[in-house]
N, C-alpha and C positions, 0 to 999 in steps of 0.2 A: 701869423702863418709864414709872414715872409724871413721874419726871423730863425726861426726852423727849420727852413730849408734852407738857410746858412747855415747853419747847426751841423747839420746832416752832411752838408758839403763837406765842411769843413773836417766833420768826422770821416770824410771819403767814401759817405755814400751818394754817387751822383744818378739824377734825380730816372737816369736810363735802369735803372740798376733792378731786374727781380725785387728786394729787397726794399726800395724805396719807398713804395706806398707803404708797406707795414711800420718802416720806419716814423715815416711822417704820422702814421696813425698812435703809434708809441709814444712819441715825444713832445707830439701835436696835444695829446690828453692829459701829459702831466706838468703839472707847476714846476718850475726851476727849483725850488727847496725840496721838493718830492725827489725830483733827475735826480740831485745833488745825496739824498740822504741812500738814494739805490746806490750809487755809485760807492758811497761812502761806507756802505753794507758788504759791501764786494771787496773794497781795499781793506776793509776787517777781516775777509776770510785769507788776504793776503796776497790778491788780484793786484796785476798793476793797473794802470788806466788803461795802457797798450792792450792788454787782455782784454781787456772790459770792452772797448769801444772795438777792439777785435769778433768776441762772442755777437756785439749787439749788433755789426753789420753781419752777419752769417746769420741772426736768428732775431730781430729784435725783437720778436714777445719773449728773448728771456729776461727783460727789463721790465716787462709789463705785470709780471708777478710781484703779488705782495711781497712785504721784505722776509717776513714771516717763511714764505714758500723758496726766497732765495734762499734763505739760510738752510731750511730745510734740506732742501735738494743738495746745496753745497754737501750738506751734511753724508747723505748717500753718496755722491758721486766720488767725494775724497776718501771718507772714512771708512765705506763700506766697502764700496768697488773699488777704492786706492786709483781711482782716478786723478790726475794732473790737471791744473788748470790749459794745459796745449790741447790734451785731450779733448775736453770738453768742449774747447773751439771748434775742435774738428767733427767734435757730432753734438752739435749743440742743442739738438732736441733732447739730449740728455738732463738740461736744465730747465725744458718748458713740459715736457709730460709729467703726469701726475707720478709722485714716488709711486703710495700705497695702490694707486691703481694699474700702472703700468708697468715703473721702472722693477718695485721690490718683488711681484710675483714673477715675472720672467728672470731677477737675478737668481731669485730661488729655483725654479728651472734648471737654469745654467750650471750653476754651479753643482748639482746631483749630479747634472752630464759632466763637468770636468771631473768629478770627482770617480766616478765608474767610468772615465777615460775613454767619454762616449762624442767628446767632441776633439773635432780635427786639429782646431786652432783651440790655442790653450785664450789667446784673448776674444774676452766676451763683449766690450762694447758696441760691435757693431752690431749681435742680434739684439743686444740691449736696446738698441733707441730704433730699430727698423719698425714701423708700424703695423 
């Protein structure tokens, strides 16, 4: 445990921090080869580490999803929505809600509204991940 919240430090979440219990709850649960293959999952979709350890103090159950559901989501957030990995940081619940359940019925929403020129702001991310 006590190594982990070196970890954590060291990743510049200190221990005052909103964030740090889910943190320590994060990385407290998974093996060092697990950390390591998430991590590894993420610089394959083209993530730096910077990003990575970026997202994961602003939200860190988006580390705690299978790699399966990283990829997933990655998949939506970039290819669908043409979302940027900055983006993502900045409404990082974009990568821990469920696609199918949450994120893809409200893009589909969205977008019938952009498209009959029914919303004000042409960018949709922020009604995307609002719960």
């Amino acid at each position: 445990m006590i190594q982990v919240v070196k970890t954590l430090k060291e990743l510049g979440i200190e221990p005052k921090a909103s964030t740090f219990v889910h943190a320590l709850r994060v990385r407290g649960g998974m093996s060092d080869p697990i950390w390591k293959k998430k991590i590894n999952v993420l610089k394959s979709l083209g993530w730096s580490e910077n990003e990575i350890f970026t997202l994961f103090k602003r939200q860190p159950m988006s580390l705690a999803r299978s790699e399966e559901k990283m990829r997933y989501a990655a998949d939506f957030c970039f290819n669908t929505v043409k979302l940027d990995p900055g983006t993502v940081i900045s409404y990082p619940m974009s990568f821990v809600y469920s696609v199918d359940k949450q994120l893809r019925p409200k893009y589909k929403v969205l977008e019938v509204l952009k498209l009959k020129n029914l919303l004000k702001n042409k960018k949709i991310v922020r009604p995307l991940v609002r719960g």
